[in-house]
C-alpha positions in Angstrom: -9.8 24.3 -31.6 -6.4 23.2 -29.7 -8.1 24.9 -26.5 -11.0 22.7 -27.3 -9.4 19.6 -27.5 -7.0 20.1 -24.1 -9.6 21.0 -21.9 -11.7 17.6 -23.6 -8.5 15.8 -22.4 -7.9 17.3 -18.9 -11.4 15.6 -18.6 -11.0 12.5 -19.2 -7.6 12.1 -17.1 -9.2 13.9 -14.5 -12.1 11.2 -14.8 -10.1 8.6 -15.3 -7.9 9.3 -12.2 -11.3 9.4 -10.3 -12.2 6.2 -11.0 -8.2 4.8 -10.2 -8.9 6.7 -7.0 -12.3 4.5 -6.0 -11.0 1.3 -6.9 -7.5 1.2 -5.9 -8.6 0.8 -2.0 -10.4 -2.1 -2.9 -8.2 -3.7 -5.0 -5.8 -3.2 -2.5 -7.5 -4.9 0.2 -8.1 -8.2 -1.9 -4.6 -8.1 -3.2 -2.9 -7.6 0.1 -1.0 -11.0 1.4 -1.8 -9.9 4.9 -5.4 -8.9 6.6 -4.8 -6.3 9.1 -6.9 -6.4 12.4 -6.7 -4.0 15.0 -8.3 -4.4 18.1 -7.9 -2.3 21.3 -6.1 -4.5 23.6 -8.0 -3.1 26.9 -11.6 -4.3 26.9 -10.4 -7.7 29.2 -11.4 -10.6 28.5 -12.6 -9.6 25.0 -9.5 -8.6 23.7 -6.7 -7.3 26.6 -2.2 -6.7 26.4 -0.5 -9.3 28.0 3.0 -8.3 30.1 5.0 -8.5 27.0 2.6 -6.3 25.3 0.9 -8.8 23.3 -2.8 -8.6 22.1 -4.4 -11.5 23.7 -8.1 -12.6 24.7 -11.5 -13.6 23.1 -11.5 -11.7 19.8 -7.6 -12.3 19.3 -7.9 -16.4 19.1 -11.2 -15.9 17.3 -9.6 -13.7 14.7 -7.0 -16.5 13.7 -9.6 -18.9 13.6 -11.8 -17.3 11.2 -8.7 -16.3 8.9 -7.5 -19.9 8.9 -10.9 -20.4 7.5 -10.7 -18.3 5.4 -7.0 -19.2 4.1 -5.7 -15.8 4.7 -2.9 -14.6 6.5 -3.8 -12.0 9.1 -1.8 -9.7 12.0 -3.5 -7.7 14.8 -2.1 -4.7 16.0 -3.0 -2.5 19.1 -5.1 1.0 18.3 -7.1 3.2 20.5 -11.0 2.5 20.4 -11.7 6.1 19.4 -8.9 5.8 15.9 -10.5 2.3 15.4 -13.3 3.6 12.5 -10.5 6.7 11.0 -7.9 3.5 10.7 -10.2 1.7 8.9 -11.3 3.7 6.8 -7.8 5.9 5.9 -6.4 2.2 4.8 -4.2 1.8 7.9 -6.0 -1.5 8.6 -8.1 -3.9 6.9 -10.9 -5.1 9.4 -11.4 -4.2 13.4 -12.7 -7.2 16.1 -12.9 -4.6 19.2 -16.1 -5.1 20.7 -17.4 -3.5 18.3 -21.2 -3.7 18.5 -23.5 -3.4 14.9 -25.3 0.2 15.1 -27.4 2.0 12.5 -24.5 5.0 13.3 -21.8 3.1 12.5 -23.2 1.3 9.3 -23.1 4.9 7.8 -19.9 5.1 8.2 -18.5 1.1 7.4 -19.7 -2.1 7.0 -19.9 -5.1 9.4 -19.5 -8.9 8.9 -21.5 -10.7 11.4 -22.5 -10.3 14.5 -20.2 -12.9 15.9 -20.9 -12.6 19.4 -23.5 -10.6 21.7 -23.7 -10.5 25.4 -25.9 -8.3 27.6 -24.6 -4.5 29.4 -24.8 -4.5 33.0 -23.4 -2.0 36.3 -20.9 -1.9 39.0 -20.4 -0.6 41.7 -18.3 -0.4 45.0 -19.1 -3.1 47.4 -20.6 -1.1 50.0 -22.5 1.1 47.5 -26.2 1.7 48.8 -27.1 1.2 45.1 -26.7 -2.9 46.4 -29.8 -2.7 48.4 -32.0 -2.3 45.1 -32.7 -5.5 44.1 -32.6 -6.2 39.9 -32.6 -9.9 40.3 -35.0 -11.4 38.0 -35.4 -8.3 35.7 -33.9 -8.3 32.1 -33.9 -5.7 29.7 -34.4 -6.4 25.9 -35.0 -2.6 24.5 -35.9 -4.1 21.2 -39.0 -6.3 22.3 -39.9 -5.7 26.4 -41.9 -2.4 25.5 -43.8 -1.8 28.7 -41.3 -3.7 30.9 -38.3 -2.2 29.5 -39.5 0.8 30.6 -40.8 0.2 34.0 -37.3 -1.4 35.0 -35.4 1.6 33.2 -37.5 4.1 35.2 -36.6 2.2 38.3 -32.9 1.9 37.9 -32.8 6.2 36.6 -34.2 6.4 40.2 -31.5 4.4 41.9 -28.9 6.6 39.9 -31.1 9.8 40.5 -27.8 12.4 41.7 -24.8 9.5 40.7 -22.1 9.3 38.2 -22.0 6.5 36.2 -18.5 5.8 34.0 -18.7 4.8 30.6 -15.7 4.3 27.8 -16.3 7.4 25.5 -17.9 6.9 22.0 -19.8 3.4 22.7 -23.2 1.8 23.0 -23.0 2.0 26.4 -22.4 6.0 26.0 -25.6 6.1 23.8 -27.4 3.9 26.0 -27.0 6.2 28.8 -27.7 9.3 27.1 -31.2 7.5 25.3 -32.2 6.2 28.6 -30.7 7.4 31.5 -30.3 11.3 30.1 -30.5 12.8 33.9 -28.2 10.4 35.3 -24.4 12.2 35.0 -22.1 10.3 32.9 -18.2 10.7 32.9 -16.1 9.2 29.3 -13.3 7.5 29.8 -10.8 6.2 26.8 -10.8 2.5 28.6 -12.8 1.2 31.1 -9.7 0.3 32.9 -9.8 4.1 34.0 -13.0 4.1 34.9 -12.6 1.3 37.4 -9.6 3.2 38.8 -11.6 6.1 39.6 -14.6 3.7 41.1 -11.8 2.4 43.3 -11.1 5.7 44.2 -14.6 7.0 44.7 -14.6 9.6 41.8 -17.7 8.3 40.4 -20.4 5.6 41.5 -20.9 3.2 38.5 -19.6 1.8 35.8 -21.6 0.3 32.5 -19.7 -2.1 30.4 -20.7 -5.0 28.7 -21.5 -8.3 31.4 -18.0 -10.1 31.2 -15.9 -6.8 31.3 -18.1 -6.0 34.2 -16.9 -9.5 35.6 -13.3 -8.9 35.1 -13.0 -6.1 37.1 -15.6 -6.7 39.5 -12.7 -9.9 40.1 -9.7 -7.5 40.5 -11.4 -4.6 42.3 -13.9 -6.4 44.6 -17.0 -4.1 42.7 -20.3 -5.7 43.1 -22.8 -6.2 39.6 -25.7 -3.9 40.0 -28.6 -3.7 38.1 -30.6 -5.4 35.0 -28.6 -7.2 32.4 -29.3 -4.8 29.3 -29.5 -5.5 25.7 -30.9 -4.1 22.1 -32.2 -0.8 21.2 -28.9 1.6 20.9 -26.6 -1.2 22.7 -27.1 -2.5 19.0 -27.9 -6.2 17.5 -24.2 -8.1 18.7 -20.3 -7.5 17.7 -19.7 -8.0 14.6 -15.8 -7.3 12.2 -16.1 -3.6 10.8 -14.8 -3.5 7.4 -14.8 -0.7 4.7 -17.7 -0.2 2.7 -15.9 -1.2 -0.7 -14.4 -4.4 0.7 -17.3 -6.6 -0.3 -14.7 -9.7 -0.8 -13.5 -9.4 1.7 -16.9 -9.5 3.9 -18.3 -11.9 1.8 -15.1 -13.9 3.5 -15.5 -13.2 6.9 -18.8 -13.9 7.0 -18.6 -17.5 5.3 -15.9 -18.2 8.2 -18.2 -16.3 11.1 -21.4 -18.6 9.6 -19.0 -21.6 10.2 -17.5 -21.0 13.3 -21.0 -21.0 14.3 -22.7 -24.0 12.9 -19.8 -26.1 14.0 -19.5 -25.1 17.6 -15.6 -23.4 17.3 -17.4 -19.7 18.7 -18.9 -21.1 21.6 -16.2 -23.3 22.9 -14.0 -20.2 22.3 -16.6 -18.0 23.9 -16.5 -20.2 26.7 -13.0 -20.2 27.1 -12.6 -16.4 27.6 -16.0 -14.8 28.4 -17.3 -18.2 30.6 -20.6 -18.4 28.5 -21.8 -18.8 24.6 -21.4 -15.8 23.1 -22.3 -17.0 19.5 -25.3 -15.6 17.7 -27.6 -18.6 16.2 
């Protein structure tokens, strides 16, 4: 009988502790006096380190707006792209604004307030690349919706790239675009597009795919040329959005209340405009 009623015990602390063990991340989140952002600090002019090693760029001043919307105190802090989603969900951090584009993959693994922002994926390439002398002009891809066209300027662009590299930054939609679309075009990962652009310079590889105004930034500091279709949809994803843990539904709810009104009154765009030299907002 003693046995009986132990082992009846051990199972209700051991369920009770299970249920501490669910709800304490959570609750931990909301009571928090600081949100935690990371960002990565190296995808210019979306979020980039300044000389004194400050996070600075679009996301950053976007980040403070929407907590001073939401009435919250928040701090970013600097993390590699590829520990973004283990920070997250380990408790390290509390949201991430990286660039961070809304994918069926990722919403397996958190959630996402938003999007906030979305801009196209485009090439670039050395200024006296031969790729230059195809001509993508007035072609635009939207892999969600162009069917038939999509596909004709994809299959014209895999045969510009027929026997190139193209440089990516590891683990992104650009990386899955590449590898849906382009899968006999040779890809080399790089943990910042930075590097990639270093080893364009150099002539290591022959292209680089990053989203439109990173393309821009370095294309301004290296002399690169753009090249090819602006690209956007399909597993490029539906815009960037805040990843958050699954649990923190609060804390969502929040962000999106302040990413809704950022956008109706105009504070994303101007902001957007700022930084990335277009609207960026999603309406």
């Amino acid at each position: 009988m003693q046995i009986s009623i132990t082992a009846k015990a051990i199972r209700v602390l051991l369920s009770a502790a299970a249920i501490v063990a669910a709800t304490s991340g959570h609750a931990d989140a909301l009571d928090r006096t600081v949100v935690r952002i990371a960002s990565e600090g190296a995808y210019a002019p979306w979020n980039a380190t300044d000389p004194s090693g400050n996070l600075v760029g679009f996301e950053i001043d976007l980040g403070y707006e929407l907590c001073k919307r939401m009435a919250t105190q928040c701090e970013f802090v600097a993390l590699d792209w590829e520990s973004l989603i283990p920070a997250l969900q380990n408790g390290r951090i509390d949201a991430i604004m990286a660039t961070m584009s809304i994918t069926a993959e990722r919403e397996r693994a958190i959630s996402f307030a938003g999007p906030y922002a979305n801009e196209p994926s485009t090439f670039c390439v050395p200024a006296g690349s031969a790729l230059t002398a195809t001509s993508f002009e007035s072609e635009r891809v939207d892999l969600s919706a162009d069917g038939q066209r999509a596909a004709g300027t994809i299959s014209k662009l895999a045969a510009s790239l027929h026997g190139r590299t193209v440089g990516v930054q590891a683990s992104t939609t650009q990386a899955n675009f590449m590898a849906a679309h382009l899968p006999d075009v040779a890809i080399r990962a790089y943990t910042s597009v930075d590097q990639a652009a270093l080893d364009l310079a150099a002539g290591r590889i022959d292209a680089i795919l990053a989203a439109r105004s990173t393309i821009d930034t370095i294309v301004r500091s290296h002399g690169f040329r753009v090249f090819g279709p602006p690209i956007t949809g399909g597993p490029l994803g539906r815009g960037v959005g805040v990843g958050l843990r699954k649990s923190d539904t609060d804390l969502r709810s929040k962000f999106e209340q302040a990413i809704s009104s950022a956008t109706a009154d105009g504070a994303i765009a101007r902001l957007s405009h700022q930084h990335l030299g277009f609207d960026a907002s999603v309406r």
